[in-house]
C-alpha positions in Angstrom: 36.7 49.5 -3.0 34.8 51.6 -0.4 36.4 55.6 0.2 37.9 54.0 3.2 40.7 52.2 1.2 39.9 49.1 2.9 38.6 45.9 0.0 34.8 45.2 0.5 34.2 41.4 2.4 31.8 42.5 4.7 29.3 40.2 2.7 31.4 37.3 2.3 32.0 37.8 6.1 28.4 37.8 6.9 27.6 34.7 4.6 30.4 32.8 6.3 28.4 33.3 9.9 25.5 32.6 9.0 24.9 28.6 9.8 22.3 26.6 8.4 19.6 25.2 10.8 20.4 21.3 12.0 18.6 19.0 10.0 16.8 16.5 12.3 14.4 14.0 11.0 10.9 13.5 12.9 10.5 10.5 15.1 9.9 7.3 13.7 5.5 6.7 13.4 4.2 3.6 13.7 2.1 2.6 10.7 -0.8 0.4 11.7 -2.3 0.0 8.1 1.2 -0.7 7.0 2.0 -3.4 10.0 -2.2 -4.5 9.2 -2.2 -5.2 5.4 1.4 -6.7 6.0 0.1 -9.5 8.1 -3.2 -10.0 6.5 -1.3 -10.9 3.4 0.9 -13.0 5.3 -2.3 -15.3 7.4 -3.7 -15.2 3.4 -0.5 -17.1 2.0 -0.5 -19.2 4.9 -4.1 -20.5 4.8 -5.5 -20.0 0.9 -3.3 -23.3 -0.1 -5.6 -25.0 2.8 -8.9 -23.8 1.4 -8.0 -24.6 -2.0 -10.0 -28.4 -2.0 -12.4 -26.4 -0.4 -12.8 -24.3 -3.1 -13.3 -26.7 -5.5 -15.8 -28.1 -4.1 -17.8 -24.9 -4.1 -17.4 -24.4 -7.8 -18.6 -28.3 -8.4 -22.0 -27.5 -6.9 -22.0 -24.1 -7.9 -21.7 -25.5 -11.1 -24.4 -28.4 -10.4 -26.5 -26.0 -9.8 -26.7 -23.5 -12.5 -27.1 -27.3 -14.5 -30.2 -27.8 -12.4 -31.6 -24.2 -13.0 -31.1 -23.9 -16.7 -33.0 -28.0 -16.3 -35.8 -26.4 -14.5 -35.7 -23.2 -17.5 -36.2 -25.6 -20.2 -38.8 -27.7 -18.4 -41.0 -24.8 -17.6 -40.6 -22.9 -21.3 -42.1 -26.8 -22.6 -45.7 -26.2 -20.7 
């Protein structure tokens, strides 16, 4: 107790005025490479099943043709 007589809550007193700041959350950002890789994914589920014969058909004649160049190899080691 202070000389005065009087019980010390002066800091409890201050503590209780103090008020903590308001907590506000920034404004909502729009996320373009978000949004972008979102709909890019979306356009690739939509079209790859389309492509897919496509595709195949690539690999045949890549396929083919790696045939034909090992052919032309083996022709040209013989001379």
């Amino acid at each position: 107790m202070p000389s005065s007589g009087r019980p010390c809550y002066r800091l409890k007193d201050d503590i209780d005025k103090v008020k903590p700041a308001p907590v506000t959350s920034p404004p909502p950002r729009f996320n373009f490479a978000l949004w972008a890789r979102w709909i890019l994914g979306s356009i690739l589920s939509l079209l790859l099943p389309f492509c897919k014969q496509k595709w195949e058909k690539l690999q045949k004649v890549e396929g083919e043709a790696e045939m034909v160049v090992e052919e032309i190899e083996n022709v040209a080691k013989g001379y």
